[in-house]
C-alpha positions in Angstrom: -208.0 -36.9 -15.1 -206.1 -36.4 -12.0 -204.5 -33.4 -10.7 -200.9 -34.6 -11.7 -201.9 -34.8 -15.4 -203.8 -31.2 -15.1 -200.9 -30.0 -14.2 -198.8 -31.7 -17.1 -201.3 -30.8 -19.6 -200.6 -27.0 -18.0 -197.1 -27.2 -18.6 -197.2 -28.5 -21.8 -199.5 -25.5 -23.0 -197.2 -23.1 -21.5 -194.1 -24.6 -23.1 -195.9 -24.7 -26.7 -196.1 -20.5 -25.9 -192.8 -20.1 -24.8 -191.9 -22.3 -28.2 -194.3 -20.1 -31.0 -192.8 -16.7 -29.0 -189.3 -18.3 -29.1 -189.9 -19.1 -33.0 -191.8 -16.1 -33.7 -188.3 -13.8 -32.8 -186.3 -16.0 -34.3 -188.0 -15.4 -37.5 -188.7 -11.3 -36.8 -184.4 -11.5 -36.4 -183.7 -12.8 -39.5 -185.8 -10.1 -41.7 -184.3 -7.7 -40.0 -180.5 -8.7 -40.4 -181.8 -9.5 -44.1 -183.1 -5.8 -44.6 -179.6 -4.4 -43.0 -177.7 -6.3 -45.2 -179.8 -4.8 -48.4 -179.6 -1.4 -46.6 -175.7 -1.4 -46.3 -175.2 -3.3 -50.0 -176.7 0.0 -51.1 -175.1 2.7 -49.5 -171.9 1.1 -50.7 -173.1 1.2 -54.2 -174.2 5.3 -53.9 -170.7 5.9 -52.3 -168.9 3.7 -55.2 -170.7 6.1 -57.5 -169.6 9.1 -55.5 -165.9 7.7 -55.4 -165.9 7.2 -59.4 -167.6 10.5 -59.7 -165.1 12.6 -57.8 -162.5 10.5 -60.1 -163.9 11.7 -63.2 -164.3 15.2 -61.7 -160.3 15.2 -60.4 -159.0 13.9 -63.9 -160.7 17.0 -65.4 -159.3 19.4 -63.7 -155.9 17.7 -64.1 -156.6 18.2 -67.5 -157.6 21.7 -67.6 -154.2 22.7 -65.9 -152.6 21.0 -67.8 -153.9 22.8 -71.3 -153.6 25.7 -69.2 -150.0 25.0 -68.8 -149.7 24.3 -72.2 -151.1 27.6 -73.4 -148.8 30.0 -71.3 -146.1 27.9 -72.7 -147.1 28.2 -76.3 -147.3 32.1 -75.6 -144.2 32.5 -73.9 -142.6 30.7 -76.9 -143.8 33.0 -79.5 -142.9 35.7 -77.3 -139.7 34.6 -77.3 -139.6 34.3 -80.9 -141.4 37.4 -81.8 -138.6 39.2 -79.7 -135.4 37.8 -81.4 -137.2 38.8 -85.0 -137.5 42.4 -83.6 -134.0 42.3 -82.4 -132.8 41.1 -85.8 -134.9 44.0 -87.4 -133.5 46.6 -85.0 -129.9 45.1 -85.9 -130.5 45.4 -89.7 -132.1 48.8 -89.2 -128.5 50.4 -87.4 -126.7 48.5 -90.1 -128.7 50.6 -93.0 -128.8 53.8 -91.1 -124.6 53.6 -90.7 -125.0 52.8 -94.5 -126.9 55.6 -95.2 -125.0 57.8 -92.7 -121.9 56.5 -94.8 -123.4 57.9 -98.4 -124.6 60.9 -96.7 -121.0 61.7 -95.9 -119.8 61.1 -99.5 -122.5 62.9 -100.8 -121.4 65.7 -98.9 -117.5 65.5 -99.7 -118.6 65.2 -103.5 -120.7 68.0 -103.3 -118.0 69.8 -101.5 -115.5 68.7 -104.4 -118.0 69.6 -107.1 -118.6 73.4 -105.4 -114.5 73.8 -105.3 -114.4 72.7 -109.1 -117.3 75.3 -110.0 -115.6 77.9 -108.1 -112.1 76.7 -110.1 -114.0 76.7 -113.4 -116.0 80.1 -112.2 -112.5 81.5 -111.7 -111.2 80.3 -114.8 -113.7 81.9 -117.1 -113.3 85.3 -115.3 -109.4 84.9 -115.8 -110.3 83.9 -119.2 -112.9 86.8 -120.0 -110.2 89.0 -119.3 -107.4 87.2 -121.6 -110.7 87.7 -124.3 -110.8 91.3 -123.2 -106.9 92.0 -124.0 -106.4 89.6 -126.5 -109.1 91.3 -129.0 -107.6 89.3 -132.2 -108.2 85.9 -131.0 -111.4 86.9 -130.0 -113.3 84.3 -132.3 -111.0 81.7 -130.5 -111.3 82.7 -127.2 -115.2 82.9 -127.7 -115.7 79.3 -128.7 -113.8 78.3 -125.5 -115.6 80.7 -123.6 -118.6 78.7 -124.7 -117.0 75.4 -124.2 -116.1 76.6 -120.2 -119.7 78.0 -119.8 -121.2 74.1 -121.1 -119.2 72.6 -118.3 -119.7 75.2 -115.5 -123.6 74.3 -116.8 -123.0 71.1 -116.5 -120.9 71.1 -113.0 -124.0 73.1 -111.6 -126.3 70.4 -112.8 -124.4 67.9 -111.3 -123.9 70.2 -108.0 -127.8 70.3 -108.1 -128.7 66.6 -108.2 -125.9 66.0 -105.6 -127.7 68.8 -103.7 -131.0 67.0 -104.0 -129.3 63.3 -103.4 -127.8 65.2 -99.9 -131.8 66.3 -98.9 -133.0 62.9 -99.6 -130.8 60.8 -97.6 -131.7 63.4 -95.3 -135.2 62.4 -95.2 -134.1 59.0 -95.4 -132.1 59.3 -92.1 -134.5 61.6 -90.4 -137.3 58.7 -91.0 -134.9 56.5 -89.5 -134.5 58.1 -86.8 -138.5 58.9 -86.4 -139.2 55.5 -86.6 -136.5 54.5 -83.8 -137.9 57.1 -81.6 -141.6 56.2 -82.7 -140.7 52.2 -81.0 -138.6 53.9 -78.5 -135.4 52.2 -79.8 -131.8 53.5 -79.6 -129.8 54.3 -82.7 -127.0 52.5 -80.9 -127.1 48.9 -81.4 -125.1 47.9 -78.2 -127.9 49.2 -76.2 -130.9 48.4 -78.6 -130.0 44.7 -78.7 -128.7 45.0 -74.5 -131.5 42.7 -72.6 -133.2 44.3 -70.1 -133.6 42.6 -66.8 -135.4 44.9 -64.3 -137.9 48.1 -65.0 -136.5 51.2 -65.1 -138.3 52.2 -61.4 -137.8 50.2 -58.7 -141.0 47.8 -57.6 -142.1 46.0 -55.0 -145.2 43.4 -54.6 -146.2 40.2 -53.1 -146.6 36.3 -54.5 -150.2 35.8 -55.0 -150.2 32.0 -55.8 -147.6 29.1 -56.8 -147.8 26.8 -59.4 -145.5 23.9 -58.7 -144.1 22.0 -62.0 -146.4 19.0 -63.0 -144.0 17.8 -65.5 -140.0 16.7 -64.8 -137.9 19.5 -66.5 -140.4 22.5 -66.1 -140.0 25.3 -64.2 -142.1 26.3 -60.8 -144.2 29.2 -61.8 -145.4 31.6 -59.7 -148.1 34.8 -59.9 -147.4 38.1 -58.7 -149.3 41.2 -57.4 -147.6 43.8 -59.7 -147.8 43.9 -63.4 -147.5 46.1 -66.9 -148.9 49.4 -64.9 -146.0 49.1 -62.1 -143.2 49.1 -65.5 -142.9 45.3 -65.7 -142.4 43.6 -69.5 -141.4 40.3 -70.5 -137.9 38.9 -69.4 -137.8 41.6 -66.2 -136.4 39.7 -63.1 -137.5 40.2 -59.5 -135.5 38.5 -56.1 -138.0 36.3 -53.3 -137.5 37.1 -49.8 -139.0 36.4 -46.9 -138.2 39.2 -44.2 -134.0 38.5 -44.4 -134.0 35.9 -45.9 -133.1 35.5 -49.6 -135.1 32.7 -51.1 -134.4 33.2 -54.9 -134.7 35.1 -58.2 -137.9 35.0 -60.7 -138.6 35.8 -64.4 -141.6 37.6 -65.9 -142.8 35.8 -69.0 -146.8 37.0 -69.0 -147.6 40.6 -67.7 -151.2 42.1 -67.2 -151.8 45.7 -66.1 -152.5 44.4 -62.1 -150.5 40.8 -62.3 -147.8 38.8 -63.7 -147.0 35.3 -64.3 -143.2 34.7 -63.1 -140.9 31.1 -63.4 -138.6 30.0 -60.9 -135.1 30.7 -62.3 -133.2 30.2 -58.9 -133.8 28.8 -55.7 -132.6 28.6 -52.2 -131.9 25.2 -51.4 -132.8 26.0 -47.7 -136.4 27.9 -48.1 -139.4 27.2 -50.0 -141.2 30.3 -52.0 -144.6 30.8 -50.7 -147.7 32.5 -51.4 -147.3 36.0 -49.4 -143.5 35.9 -49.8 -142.3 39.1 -50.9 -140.8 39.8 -54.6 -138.6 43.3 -55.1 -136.1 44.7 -57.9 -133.9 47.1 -54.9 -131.6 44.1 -54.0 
């Protein structure tokens, strides 16, 4: 062989290595772009699970505000109702007590009648006792109607009694009336019992604690408060938002516990926003 076709036989050898090492990372390229592509096809499934897990978690909650929602609402409605029925009552309560005031007074005007007629008829038989005493011959007359006036004095003073004992037991009547007003702390006028009250009787201040915009198109915004029953606040008591000088709108209690209350929107500035930390007061 000559030295041109050594060197031929060289090259060829060489090029067949360059070839397997060219072929060789051709093939080590493709298993690698292979195992990425398995590699990313399941991290998107694990975050399609997250995603559809965080789905399922959000709806919940949704749904636990919402029976949350509906809850206060169910109890502010049978607040509602369970104070018209005790206004009613304290309505028909004033109505019997001026009843009973009303028979009390004409017990007491018969009983004044009755004690003027037993006096009359007392009077009478003294006038007549001494007619009997002059008048010696009729004195079998005078006698029987002697008897005949003492039956009815008896009977007047029976009467006078029972009307007596009528006049103690409307008495009672009234005075348990009265008891039981002052027991529920209720006035015996009905102007003011039925009057709604819109503010505690002390002055209070306090802060909003949280807001609760409305999730459903005719609700009203509620709100939570930092004051409650122990600061004098009930049911139907209203409170004015402001924020430093500026007025930002008026709130109603409709669910107190002794360190909180729940509180809807009733008015609001068109121009400001109420905000937790905003600042809710009764001295406006």
């Amino acid at each position: 062989m000559s030295f041109v076709g050594k060197i031929l036989v060289v090259i060829i050898v060489l090029l067949s290595v360059c070839f397997m090492a060219f072929a060789g990372a051709v093939y080590t390229a493709q298993t690698n772009w292979k195992k990425a592509y398995e590699a990313q096809i399941a991290a998107t499934k694990k975050v399609q699970g997250q995603v559809a897990e965080l789905e399922a978690a959000t709806a919940k909650e949704r749904n636990e505000r919402q029976a949350e929602f509906n809850q206060i609402k169910a109890e502010r409605d049978a607040a509602t109702g369970k104070v018209d029925t005790t206004a009613r009552d304290v309505v028909d309560l004033t109505a019997k007590n001026k009843q009973l005031a009303v028979e009390a007074a004409a017990a007491k005007e018969q009983n004044k009648i009755a004690d003027e007629e037993a006096k009359a008829r007392k009077e009478e038989a003294l006038e007549l006792r001494l007619v009997n005493t002059k008048l010696l011959a009729s004195r079998d007359e005078q006698s029987a109607l002697r008897v005949k006036l003492d039956d009815q004095v008896q009977t007047l003073t029976v009467d006078l009694d029972k009307a007596q004992r009528k006049v103690v037991t409307l008495e009672k009547e009234v005075g348990g009336l009265k008891q039981l007003f002052a027991n529920n702390k209720l006035s015996t006028d009905v102007k003011v019992a039925t009057r709604p009250t819109v503010a505690p009787a002390e002055p209070v201040e306090g802060k909003i604690t949280e807001t609760r915009p409305a999730r459903v198109s005719g609700n009203s915004e509620l709100v939570e408060i930092s004051i409650g029953s122990d600061d004098g606040l009930t049911k139907g008591h209203q409170l004015d938002v402001v924020r430093g000088a500026k007025y930002l709108g008026k709130i109603r209690v409709v669910e107190t516990w002794p360190d909180k209350a729940v509180c809807e929107v009733v008015v609001k500035n068109k121009n400001g926003i109420i905000q937790r930390g905003d600042n809710v007061t009764t001295k406006l």
